[in-house]
LOVO-874709 format. One record per residue (C-alpha): residue number from 1; residue in three letters; x, y, z. Coordinates in steps of 0.5 Angstrom, whole numbers, always signed. Layout:
N
<NUM; "ALA"; <X; Y; Z>>
...
# end
This chain:
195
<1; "UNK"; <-109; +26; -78>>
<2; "UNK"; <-102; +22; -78>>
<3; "UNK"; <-102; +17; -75>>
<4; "UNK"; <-95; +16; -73>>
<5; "UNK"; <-90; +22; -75>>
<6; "UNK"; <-82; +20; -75>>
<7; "UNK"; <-77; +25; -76>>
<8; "UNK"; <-71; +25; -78>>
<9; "UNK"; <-66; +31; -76>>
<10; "UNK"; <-59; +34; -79>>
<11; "UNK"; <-57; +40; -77>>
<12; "UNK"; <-51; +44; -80>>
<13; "UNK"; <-48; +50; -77>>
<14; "UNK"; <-48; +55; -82>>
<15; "UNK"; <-40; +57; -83>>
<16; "UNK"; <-36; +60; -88>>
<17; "UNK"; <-38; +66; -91>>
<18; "UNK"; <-46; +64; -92>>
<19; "UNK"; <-45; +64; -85>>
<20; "UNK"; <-51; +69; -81>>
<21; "UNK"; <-51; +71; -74>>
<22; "UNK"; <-57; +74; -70>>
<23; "UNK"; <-57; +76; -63>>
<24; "UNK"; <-62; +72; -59>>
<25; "UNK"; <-66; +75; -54>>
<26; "UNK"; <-70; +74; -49>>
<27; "UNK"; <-64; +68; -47>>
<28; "UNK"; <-65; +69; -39>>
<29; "UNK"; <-73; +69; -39>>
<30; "UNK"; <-77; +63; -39>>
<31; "UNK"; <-84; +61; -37>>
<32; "UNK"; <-85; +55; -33>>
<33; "UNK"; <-90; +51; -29>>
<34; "UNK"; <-91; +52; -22>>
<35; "UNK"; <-96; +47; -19>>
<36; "UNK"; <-98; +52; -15>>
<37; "UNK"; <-97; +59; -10>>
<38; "UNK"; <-93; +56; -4>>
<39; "UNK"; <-86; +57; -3>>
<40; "UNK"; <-84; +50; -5>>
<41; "UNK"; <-88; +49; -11>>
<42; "UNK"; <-85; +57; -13>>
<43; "UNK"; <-78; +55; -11>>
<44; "UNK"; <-78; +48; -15>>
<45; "UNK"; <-81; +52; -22>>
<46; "UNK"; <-76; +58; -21>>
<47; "UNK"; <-69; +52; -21>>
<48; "UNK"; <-73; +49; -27>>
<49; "UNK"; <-73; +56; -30>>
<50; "UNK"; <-66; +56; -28>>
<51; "UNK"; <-64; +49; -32>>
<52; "UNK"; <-67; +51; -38>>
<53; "UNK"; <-63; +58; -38>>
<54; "UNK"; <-57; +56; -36>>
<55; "UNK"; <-58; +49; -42>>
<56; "UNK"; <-58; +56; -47>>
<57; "UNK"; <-52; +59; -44>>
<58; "UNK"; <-47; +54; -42>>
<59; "UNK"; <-43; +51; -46>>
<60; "UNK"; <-40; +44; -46>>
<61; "UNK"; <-42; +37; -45>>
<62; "UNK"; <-41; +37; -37>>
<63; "UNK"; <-44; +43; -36>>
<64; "UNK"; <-49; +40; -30>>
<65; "UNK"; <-44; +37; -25>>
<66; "UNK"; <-40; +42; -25>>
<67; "UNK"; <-40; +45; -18>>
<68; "UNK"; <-41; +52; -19>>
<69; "UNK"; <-46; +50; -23>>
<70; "UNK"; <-50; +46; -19>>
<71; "UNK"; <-48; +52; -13>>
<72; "UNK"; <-52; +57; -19>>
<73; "UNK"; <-57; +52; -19>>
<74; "UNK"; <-59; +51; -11>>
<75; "UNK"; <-58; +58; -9>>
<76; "UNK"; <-63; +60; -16>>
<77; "UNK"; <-67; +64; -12>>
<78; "UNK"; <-62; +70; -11>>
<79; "UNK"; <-61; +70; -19>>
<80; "UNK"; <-69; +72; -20>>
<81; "UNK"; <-70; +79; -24>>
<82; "UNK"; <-78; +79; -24>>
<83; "UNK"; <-83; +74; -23>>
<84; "UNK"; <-90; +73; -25>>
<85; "UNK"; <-96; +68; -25>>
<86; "UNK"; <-101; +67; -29>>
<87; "UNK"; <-108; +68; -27>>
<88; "UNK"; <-112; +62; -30>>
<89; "UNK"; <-110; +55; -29>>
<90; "UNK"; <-106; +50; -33>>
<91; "UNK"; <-109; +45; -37>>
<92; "UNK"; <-116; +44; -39>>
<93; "UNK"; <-118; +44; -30>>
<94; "UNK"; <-118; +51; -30>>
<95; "UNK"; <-119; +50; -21>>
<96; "UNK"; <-113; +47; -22>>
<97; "UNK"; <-108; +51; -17>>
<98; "UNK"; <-101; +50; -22>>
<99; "UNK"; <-100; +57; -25>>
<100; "UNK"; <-95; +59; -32>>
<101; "UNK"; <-90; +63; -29>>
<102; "UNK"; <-85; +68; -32>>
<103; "UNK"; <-78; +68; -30>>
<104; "UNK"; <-73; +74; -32>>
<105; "UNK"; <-66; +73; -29>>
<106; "UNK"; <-60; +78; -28>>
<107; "UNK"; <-56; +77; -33>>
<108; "UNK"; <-51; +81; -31>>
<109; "UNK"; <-50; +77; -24>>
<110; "UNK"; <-51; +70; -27>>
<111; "UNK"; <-45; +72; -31>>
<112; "UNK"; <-41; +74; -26>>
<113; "UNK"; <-42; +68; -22>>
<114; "UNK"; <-41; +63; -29>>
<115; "UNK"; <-35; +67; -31>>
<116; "UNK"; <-31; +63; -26>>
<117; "UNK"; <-34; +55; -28>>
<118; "UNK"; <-31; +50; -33>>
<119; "UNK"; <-35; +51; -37>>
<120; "UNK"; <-36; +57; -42>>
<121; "UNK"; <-41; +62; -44>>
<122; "UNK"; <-46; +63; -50>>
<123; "UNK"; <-47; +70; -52>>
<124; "UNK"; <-53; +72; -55>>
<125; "UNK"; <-50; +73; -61>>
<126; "UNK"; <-51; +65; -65>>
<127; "UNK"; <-51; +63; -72>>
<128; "UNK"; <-58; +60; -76>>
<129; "UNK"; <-57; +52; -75>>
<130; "UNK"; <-60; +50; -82>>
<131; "UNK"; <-65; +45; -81>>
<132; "UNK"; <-68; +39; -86>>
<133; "UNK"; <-73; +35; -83>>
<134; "UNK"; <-76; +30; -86>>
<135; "UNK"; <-83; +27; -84>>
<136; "UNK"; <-85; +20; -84>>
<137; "UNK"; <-93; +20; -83>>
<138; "UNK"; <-96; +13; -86>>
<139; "UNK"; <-90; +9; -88>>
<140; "UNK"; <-89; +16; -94>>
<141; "UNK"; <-83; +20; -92>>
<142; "UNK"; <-83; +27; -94>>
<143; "UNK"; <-80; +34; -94>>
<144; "UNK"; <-83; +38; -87>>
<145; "UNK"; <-86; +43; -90>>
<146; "UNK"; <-89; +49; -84>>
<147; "UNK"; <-97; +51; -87>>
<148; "UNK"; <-98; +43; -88>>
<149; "UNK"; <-95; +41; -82>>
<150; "UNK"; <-97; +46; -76>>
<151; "UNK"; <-97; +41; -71>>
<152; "UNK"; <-90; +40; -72>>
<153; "UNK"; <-88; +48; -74>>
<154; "UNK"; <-90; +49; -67>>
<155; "UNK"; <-86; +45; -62>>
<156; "UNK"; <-80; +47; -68>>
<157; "UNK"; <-81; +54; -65>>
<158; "UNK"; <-81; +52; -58>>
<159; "UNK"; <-76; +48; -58>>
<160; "UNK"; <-72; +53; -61>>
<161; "UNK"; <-73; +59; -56>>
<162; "UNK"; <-72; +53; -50>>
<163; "UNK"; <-65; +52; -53>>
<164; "UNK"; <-64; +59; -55>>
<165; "UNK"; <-61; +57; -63>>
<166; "UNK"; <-64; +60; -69>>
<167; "UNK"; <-67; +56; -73>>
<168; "UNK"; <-66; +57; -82>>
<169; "UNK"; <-71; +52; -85>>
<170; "UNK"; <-69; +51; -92>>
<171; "UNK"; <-73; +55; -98>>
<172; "UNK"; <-76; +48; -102>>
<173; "UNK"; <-77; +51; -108>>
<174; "UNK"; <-77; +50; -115>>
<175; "UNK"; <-69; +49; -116>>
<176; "UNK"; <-68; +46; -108>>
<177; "UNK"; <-73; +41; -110>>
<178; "UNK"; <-70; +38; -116>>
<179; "UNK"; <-62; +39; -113>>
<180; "UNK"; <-64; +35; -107>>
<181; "UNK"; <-69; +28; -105>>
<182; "UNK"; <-71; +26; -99>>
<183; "UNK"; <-67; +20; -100>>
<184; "UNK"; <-61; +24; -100>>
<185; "UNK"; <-62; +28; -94>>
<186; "UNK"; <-63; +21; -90>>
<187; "UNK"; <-56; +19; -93>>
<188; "UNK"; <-51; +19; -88>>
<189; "UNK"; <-46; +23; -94>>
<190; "UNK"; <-46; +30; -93>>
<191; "UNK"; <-44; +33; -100>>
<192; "UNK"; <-50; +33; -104>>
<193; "UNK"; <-53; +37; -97>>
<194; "UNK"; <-47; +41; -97>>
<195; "UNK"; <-48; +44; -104>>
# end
């Protein structure tokens, strides 16, 4: 397998009248490790369900110390829907007391408390992030390409339902190839990408 993978990513928001947007479901539900059952281990996985909720509808640069969101934070139990565990072990210990847990918040409550903060809300309609990537595997660099690079397509794929933002992949065929190198998409000027 690849002995070392460097990837190197620009991201381009669609804008303009290319531009597409989708709604993004399931923003508020999210699956965490809880490390066990008890109370304290639930609490702790139920506000590590809530981070990352929250990373996908905020927005803003300081949105961690704004004090609303902090006080969001401390009281997530009260912003639960459902909840619901695994019922085997985590990791290759099947014994093991951590648990996958499922998370669904009220939407409607966290809203109405976050209208208030600083920091805006994302809705759930967003534009697609068009990504190219290029890999580095054993000193050649190349084009991502999803069939041959499963490894890397998957955590592209939880990364992007982590954070909530569709991604486009570009369609690298024929004409894309022959318009545009490896070396250009590293280039820190735009244009050739942009046409």
């Amino acid at each position: 397998m690849v002995d070392l993978v460097k990837c190197w990513i620009l991201l381009f928001w669609l804008i303009g009248q290319t531009a597409t947007a989708l709604e993004v479901s399931g923003l508020y539900e999210v699956e965490v490790i809880a490390q066990s059952q008890s109370s304290l281990d639930k609490d702790i996985a139920t506000q590590n369900a809530l981070k990352i909720v929250l990373g996908r509808i905020m927005a803003g640069r300081e949105i961690w110390q704004d004090n609303l969101v902090q006080g969001v934070l401390n009281h997530a139990n009260d912003f639960v829907r459902e909840q619901q565990f695994s019922l085997t072990g985590v990791g290759s210990d099947r014994s093991s007391q951590a648990r996958l847990m499922r998370v669904l918040f009220n939407e409607q409550k966290l809203q109405n408390v976050l209208k208030n903060s600083a920091a805006g809300i994302w809705n759930e309609i967003r534009p697609e992030t068009l990504l190219w990537l290029v890999v580095e595997a054993n000193g050649k660099r190349m084009f991502f390409n999803p069939e041959k690079m499963p490894e890397i397509n998957q955590t592209l794929l939880q990364m992007s339902k982590q954070q909530g933002v569709p991604l486009l992949l570009p369609l690298m065929d024929i004409e894309e190839q022959g318009m545009l190198s490896v070396a250009e998409v590293l280039s820190p000027y735009p244009h050739p990408l942009l046409d």
